[in-house]
DRENMI-450021 format. One record per residue: residue in three letters; x, y, z of N, C-alpha, C in turn. Coordinates in steps of 0.001 Angstrom, whole numbers, plus 500000, padded with zeros to 6 digits. Layout:
ALAXYZXYZXYZ/...
//
This chain:
UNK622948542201476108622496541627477372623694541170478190/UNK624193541489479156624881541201480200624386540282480701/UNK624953539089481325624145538106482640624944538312483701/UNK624144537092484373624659537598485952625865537028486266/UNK626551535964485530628090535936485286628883537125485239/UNK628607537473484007629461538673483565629270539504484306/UNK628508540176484427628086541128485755629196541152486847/UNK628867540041487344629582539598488799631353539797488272/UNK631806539288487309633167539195486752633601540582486763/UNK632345541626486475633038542629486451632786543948487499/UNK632552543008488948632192543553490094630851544326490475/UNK630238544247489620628520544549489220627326544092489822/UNK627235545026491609626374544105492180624802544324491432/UNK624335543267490793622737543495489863621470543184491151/UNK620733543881490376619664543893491615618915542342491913/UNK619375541340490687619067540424491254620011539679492367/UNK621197539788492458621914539698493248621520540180494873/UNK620996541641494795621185542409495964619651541552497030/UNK618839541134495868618236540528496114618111539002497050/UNK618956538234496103619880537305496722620719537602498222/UNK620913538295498228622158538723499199621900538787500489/UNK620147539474500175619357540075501442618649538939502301/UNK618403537857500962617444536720501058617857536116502157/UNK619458535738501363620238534583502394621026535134503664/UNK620881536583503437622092536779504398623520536189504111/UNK623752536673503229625309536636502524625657538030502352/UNK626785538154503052628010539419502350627625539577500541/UNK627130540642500270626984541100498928628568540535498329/UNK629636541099498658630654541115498244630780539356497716/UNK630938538489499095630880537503499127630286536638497797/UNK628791537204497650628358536714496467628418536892494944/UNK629139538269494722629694538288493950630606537537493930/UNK631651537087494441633051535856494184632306534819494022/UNK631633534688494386630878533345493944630113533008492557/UNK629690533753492259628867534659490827629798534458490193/UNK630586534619490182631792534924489175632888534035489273/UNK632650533701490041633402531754490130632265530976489140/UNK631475530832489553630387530239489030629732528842489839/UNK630118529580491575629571528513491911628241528751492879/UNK627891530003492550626629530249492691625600530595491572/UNK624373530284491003624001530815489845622540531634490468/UNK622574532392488923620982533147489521619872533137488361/UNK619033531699488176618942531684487295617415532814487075/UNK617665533873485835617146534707485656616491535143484215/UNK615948534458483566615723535194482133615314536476481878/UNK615867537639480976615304538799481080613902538866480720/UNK612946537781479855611430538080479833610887537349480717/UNK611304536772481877610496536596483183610520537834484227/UNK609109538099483618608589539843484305608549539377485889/UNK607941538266486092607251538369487385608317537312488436/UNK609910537251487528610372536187488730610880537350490006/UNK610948536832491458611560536882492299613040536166492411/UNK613989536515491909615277536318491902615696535152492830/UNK616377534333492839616907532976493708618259532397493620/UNK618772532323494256620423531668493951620211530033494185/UNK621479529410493911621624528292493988623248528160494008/UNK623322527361495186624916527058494839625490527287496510/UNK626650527274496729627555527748497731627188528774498889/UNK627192527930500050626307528931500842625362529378500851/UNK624319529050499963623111529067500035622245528322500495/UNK621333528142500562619853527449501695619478526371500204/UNK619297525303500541619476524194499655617909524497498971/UNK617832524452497434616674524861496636616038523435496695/UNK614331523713496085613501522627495580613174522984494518/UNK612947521899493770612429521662492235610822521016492194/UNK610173522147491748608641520867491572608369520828489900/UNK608150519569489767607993518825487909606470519161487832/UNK605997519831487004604784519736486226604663519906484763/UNK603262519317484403603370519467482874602865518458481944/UNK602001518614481130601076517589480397601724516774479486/UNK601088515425479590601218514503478729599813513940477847/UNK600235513186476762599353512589475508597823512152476670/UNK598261511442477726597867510708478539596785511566478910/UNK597862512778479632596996513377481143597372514925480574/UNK596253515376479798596498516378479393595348517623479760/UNK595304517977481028594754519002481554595625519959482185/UNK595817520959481570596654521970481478595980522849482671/UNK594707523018483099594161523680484446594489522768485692/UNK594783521247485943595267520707486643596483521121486808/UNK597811521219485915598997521067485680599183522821486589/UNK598516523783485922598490525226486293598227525217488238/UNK597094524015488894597019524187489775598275524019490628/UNK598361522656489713600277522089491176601286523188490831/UNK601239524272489911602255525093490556601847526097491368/UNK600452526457491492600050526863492892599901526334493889/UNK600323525241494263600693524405495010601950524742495684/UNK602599524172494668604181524678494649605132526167495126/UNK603640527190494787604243528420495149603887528448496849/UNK602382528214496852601717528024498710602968527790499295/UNK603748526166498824604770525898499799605871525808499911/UNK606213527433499057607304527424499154608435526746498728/UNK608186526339497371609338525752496677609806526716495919/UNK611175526292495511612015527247494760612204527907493026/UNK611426526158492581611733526228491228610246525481490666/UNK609902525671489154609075524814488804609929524338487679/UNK609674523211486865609824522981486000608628522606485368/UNK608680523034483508607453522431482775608014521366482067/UNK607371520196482073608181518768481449607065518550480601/UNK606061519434479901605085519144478338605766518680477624/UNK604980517380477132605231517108475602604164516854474794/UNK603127517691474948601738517376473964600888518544474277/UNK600136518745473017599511520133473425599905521213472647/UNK599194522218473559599353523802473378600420523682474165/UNK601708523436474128602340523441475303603072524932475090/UNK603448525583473920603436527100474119602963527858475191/UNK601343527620474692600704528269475461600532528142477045/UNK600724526635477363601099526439478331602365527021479572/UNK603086526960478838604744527576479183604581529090479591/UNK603821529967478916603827531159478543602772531425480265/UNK601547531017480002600812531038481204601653530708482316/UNK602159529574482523603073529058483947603742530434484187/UNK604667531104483387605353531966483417605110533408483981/UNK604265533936483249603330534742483701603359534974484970/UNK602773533713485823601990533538487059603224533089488357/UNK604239532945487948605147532547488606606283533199488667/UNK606142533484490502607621533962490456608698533750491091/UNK608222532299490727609865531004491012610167531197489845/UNK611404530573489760612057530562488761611867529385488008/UNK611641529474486573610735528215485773611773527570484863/UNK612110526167484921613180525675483778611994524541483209/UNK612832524484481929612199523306480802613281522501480488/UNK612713521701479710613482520354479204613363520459477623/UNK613787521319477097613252521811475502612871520100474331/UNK613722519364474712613973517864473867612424517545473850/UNK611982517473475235610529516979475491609461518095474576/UNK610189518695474080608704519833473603609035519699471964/UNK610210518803471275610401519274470375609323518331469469/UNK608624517413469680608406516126468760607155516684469060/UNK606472517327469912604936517626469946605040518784468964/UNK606151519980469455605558521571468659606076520824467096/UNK607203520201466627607503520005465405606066519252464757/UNK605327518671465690604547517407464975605719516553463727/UNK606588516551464149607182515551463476607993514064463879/UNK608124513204463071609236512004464244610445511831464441/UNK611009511396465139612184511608466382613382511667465199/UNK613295511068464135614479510770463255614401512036462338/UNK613376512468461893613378513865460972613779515038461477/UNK613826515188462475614049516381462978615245517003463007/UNK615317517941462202616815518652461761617687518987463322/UNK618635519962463100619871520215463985618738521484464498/UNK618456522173463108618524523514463039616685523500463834/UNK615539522587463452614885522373464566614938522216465866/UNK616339521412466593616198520697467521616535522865468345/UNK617138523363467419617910524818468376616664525786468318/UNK615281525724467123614473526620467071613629526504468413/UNK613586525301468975613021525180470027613364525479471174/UNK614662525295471033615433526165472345615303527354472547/UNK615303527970471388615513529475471037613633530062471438/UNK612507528676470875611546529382471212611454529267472871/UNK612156528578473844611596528600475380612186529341475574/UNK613800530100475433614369531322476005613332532649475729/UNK613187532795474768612129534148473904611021533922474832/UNK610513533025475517609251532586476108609282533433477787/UNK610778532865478089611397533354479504611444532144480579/UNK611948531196479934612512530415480668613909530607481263/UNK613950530355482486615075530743483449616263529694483439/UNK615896528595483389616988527267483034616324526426482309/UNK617512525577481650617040524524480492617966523011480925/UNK616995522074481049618035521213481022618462520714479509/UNK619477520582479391619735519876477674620847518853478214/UNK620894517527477664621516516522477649623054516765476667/UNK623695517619476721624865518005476029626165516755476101/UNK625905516128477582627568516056477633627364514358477146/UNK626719513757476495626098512638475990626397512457474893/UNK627979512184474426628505512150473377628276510688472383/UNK628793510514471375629192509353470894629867508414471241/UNK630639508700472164631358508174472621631001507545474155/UNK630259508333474808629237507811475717628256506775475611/UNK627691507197474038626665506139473876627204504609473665/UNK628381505365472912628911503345472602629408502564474227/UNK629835503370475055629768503078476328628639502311476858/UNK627512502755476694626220502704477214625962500960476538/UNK625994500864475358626051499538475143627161498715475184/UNK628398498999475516628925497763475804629101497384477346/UNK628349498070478304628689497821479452626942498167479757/UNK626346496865480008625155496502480220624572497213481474/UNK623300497925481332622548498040482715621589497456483072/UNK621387497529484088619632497312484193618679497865483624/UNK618669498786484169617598500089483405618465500902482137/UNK619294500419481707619818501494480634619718502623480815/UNK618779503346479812619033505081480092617578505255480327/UNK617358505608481974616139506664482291615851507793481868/UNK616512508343481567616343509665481798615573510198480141/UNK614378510827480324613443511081478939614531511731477870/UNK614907512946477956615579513396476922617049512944476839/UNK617580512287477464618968511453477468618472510539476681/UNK617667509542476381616948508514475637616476508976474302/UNK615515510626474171615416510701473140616062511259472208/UNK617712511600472852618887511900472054619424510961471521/UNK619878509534472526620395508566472494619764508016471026/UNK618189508094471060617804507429469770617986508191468365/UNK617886509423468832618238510681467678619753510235466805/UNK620134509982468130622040509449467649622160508590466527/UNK621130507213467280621484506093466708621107506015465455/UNK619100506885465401618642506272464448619112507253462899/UNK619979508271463044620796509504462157622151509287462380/UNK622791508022463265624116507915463060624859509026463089/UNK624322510138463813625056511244464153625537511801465590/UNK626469512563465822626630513226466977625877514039467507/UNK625286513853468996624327514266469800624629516335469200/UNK623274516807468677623535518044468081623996519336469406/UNK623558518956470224624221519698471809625497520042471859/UNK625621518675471676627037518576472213628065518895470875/UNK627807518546469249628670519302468329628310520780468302/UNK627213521210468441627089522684468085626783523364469396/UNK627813523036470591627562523601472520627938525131471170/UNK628567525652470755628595526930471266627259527810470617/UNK626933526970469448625497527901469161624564527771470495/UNK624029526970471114623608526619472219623844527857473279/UNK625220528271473711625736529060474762625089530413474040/UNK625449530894472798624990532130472617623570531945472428/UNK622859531491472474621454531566473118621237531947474692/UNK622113530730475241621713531139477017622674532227477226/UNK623760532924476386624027533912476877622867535231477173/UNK622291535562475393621472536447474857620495536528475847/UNK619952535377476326618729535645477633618933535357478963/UNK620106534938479117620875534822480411620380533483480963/UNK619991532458480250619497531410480508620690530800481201/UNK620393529897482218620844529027483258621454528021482974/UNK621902527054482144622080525710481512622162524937482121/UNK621485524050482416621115522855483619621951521921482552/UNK623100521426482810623582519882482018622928518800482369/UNK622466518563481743621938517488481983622597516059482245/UNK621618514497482740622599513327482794621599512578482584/UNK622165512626481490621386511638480398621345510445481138/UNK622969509798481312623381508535482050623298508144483146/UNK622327509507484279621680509078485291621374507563485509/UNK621977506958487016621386505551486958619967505577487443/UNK619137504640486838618072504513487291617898503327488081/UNK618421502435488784618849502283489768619926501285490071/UNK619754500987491451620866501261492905622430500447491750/UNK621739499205491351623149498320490258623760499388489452/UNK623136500130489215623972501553488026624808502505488400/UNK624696502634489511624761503639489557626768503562490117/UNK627077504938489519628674505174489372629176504053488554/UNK628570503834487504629357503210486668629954504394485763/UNK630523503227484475631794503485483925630944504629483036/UNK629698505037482345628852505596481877628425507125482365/UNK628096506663483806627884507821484607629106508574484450/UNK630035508239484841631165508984485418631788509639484131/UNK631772508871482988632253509637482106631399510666481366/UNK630064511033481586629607511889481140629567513375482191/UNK629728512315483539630131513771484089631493514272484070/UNK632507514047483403633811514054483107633582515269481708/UNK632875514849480683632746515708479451631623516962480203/UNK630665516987481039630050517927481537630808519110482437/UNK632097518620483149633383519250483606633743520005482561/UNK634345519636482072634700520152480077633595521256479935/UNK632512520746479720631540521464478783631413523093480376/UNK631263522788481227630710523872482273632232524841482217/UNK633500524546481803634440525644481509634148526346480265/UNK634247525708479265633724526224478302632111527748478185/UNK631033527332479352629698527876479439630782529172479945/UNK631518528994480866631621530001481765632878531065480903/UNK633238530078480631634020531141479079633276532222478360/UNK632171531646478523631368532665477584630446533502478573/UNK630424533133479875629590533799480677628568533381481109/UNK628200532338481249626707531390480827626676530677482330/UNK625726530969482837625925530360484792625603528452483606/UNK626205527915484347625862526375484546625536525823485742/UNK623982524287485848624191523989486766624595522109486367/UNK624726521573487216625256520404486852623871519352487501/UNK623080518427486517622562517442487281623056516376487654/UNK622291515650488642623237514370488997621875513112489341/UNK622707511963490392622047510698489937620537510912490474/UNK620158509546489756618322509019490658618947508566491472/UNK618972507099491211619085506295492007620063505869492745/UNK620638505716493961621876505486494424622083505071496142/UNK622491503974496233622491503465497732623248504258498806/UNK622885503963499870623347505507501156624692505259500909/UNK625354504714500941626824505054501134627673505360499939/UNK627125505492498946627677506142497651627496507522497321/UNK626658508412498233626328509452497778626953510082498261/UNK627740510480499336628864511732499958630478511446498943/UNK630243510244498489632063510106497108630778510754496357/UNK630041510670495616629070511017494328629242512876494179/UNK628914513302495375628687514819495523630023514806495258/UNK630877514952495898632619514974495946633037514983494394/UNK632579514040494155633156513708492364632424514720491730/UNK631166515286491878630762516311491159631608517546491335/UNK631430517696492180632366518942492620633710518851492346/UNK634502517720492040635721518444491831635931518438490212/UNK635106517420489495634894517175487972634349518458487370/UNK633408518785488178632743520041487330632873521611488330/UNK634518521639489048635096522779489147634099523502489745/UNK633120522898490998632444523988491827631081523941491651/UNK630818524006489958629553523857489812628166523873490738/UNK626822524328490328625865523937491513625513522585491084/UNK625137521682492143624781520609491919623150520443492031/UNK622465519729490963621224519272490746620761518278490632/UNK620429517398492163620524516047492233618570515688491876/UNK618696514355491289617126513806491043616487512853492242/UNK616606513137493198616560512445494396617895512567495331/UNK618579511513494942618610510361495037617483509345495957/UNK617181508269495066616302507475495591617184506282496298/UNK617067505836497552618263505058498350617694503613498006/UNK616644503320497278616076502249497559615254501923495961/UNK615011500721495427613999500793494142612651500250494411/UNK612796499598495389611600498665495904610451499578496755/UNK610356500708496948608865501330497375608524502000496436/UNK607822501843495166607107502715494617605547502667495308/UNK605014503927495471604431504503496499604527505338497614/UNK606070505102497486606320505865498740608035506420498566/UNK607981506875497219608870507077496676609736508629496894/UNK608462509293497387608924510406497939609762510786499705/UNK609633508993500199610371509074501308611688508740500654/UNK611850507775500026613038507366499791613742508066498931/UNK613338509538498338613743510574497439614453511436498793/UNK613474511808499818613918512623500658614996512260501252/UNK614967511041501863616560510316502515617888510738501811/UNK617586510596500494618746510523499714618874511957499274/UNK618206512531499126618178514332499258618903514817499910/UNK618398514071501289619131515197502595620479514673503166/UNK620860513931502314622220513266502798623127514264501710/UNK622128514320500215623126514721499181623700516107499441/UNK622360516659499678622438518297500336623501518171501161/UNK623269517527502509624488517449503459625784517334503194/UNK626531516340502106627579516280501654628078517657499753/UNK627066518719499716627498519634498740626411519771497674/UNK624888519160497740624430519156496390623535520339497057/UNK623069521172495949623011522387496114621015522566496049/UNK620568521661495742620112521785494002618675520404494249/UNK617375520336494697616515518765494933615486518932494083/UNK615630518317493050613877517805492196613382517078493160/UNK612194517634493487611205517078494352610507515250493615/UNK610404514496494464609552513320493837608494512940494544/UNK607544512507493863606062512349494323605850510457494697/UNK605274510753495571604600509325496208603917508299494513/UNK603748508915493399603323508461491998604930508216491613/UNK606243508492491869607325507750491033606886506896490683/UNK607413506326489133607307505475488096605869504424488283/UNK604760505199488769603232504606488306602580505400487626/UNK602588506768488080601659507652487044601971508993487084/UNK601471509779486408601479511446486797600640511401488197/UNK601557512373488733600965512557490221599669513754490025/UNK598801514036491361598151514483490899597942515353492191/UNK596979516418492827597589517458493634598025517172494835/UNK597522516168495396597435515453496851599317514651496634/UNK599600514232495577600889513716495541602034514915495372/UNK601753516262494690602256517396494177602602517572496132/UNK601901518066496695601971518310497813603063517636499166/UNK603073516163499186603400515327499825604866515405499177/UNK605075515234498009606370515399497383606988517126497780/UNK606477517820497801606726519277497749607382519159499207/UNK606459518819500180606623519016501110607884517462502132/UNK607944516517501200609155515758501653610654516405501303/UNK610450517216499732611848517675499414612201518763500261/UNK611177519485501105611406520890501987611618520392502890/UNK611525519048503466612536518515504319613780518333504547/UNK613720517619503562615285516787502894616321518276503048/UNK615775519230502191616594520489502412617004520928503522/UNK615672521469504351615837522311505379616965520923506430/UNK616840520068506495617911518719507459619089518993506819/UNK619301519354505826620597519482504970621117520872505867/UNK620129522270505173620953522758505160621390523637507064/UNK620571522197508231621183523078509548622392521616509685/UNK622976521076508918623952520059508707624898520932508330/UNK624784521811506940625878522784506052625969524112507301/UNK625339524435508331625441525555508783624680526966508202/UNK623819526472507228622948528226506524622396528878507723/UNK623138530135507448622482531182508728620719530981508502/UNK619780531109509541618440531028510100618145529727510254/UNK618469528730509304618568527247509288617598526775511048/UNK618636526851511479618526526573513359617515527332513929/UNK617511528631513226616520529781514127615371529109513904/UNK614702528623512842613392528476512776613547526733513645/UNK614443525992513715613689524851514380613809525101516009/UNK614384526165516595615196526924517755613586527239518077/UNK612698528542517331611528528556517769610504527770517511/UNK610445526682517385609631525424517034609589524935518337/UNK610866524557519170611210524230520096610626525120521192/UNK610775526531521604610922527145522038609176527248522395/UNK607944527082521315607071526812521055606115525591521662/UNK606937524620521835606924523332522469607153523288523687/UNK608086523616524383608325524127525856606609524658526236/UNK606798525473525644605888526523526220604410525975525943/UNK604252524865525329602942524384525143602118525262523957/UNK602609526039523577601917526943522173601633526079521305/UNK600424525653520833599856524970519604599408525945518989/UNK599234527018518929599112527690517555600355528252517340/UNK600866528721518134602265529071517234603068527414517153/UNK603300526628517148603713525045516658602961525154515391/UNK601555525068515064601599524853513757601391525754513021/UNK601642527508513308602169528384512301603245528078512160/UNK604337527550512703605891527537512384606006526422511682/UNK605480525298511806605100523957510923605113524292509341/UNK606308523280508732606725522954507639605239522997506532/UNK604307522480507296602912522303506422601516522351507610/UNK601765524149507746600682524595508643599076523371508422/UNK599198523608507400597489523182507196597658521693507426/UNK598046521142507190598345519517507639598744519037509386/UNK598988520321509797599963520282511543598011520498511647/UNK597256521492511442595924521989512421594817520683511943/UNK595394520057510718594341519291510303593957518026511903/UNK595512517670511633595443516875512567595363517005514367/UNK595410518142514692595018518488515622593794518581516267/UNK592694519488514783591979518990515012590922518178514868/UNK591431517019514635590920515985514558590776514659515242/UNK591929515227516336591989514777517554591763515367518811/UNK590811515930519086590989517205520214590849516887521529/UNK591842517404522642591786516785523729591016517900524609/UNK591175516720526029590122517033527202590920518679527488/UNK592022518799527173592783520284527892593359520781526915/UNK592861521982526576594002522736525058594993522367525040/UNK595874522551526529597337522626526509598086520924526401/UNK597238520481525770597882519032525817597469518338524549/UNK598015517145524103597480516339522983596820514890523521/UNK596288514534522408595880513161522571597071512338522797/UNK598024512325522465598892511346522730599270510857524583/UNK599396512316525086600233512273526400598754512874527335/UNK597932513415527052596968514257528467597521514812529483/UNK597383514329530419597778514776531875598922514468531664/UNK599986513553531223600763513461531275601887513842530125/UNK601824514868529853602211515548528833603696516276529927/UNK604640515941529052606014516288529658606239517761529757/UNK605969518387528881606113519600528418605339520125529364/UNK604069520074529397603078520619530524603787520850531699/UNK604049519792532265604708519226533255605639520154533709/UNK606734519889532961608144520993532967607634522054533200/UNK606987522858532364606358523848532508605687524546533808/UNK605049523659534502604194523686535835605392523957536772/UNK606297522825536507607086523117537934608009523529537908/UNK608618524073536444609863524617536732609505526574536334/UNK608610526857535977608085528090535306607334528571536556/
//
């Protein structure tokens, strides 16, 4: 199996590439140097029959991430199946499955199938349900069968908490947080560590790991464990040094051919996040960046998906490549389709503001005829071009005025009208 590293290294435009190329309007050539730098990835597994190919990284149109996936709790797997038809309606980039209870096989396998975004997992989260066993028993050689079963499955990226050493962890306790460690499988390594007094198995055995995501061309999302979970945490002495060993670890992937992407913080106040991107990028040599918000604020849960988007579209703006979408349910519950949506559709904000900030060719064109739309008084073409058609007509009509060509807000005195009348 060749991936799309190697490929690219050895001037090999692959059809998922050509694909790519056409998408974004990038110089083929172009994207090969990038491919092969490794600061574009394509994440692709060879048994995902039905993906549509996607880049991430450098010069590209800033991606979304939508989280689904059952818990002990909330375990309806036909719910979970709907929000990624959700997700596909609007145009997001990526799904992820975050199961940890269940058929979650079977689960994974279906998502897959039916999707042709590109699908990453969190393998840690699947290992304590498929093992049915507890967090401390679980061998080395388990923690990799599981890896090995989501690649065979056709998962396209994995996040794994690798760069979360021993040496990190003793970090982690002598320099106090608030929230300690958020992040699910950063935590259920952290305890793996403590309660086996051993080294995080990722991170001693990265290269069995790599020849897995070589063999299926899997993506390797590094994970951050030491993500702050919030605003007091964040760029501490913890953070920074795990993205320091994740630098390390993403030369090493690419040694072997293995696209890497790099995640980064939750939580983090506006003026820390353009040094934050910066430090990713020069620590982890280009890398794509895969930010979890950033959330600018801790105090709105409820409305968590505004304060995800803020910090999105700033991150995008200053180099992050890469937005897990967050739902108006942050840290109260599993969201549910009405939140799937609202989140979907705040991170396709956050992006699209990013990327006519970075300059992505069409970027402008589509808010150019939005505009152009508006002049002209067109309400049906305004809310075909609308970010979330069905939400632009809902409300339209539901307000309907005395004259098509006008809204409830302005009537007769509608500016646009106006202009229109006397200068047309």
């Amino acid at each position: 199996m060749t991936t799309q590293m190697e490929a690219a290294k050895k001037g090999t435009l692959t059809e998922a590439m050509q694909v790519v190329a056409q998408s974004e309007r990038m110089n083929p050539q172009r994207l090969l140097e990038l491919a092969a730098a490794g600061q574009v990835v394509i994440p692709s597994n060879m048994n995902h029959r039905t993906l549509a190919a996607a880049g991430i990284g450098q010069g590209l149109r800033t991606k979304v991430n939508v989280n689904i996936g059952v818990s002990r709790d909330c375990c309806d797997t036909g719910l979970e199946l709907e929000k990624a038809r959700i997700a596909i309606a609007l145009k997001a980039d990526a799904i992820m499955d975050l199961s940890c209870y269940g058929k979650t096989r079977e689960f994974r396998r279906k998502l897959i199938e039916m999707s042709p975004l590109m699908v990453g997992t969190v393998p840690v989260y699947d290992a304590i349900g498929l093992l049915g066993k507890d967090l401390k028993a679980i061998s080395v050689d388990e923690f990799f069968q599981v890896v090995e079963t989501h690649a065979e499955d056709g998962v396209d990226f994995m996040t794994i908490h690798c760069g979360m050493n021993r040496a990190t962890a003793e970090r982690i306790k002598r320099n106090k947080r608030l929230t300690r460690i958020v992040s699910r499988g950063g935590s259920l390594l952290f305890s793996w560590m403590e309660l086996n007094q051993r080294e995080n198995p990722f991170y001693e055995h990265y290269d069995r790991l790599l020849d897995i995501c070589a063999a299926y061309d899997i993506t390797l999302s590094l994970g951050d464990a030491c993500r702050p979970g919030s605003l007091h945490d964040s760029t501490d002495a913890a953070q920074v040094e795990e993205l320091i060993v994740l630098g390390e670890l993403t030369r090493r992937a690419w040694a072997r051919n293995v696209q890497v992407m790099i995640e980064g913080p939750g939580h983090m106040a506006i003026n820390e996040i353009a040094a934050n991107m910066l430090m990713e990028k020069r620590l982890c040599h280009g890398a794509p960046f895969y930010v979890l918000g950033p959330l600018v604020t801790d105090v709105a849960p409820g409305y968590d998906h505004i304060t995800s988007a803020i910090g999105g579209a700033i991150a995008a703006a200053n180099g992050a490549d890469f937005l897990c979408f967050v739902t108006p349910a942050e840290h109260l519950r599993l969201p549910n389709l009405e939140d799937t949506r609202e989140g979907v559709i705040a991170a396709r904000i956050a992006a699209h503001a990013a990327d006519i900030a970075k300059g992505i060719p069409q970027a402008r064109e589509w808010d150019n005829a939005m505009s152009r739309a508006r002049a002209d008084v067109d309400f049906p073409k305004m809310i075909e071009l609308a970010i979330d058609p069905e939400k632009a007509r809902k409300y339209r009509q539901e307000s309907a005025p005395a004259k098509e060509e006008t809204c409830t807000m302005c009537g007769d005195m509608c500016p646009m009208r106006s202009m229109k009348a006397i200068l047309d």
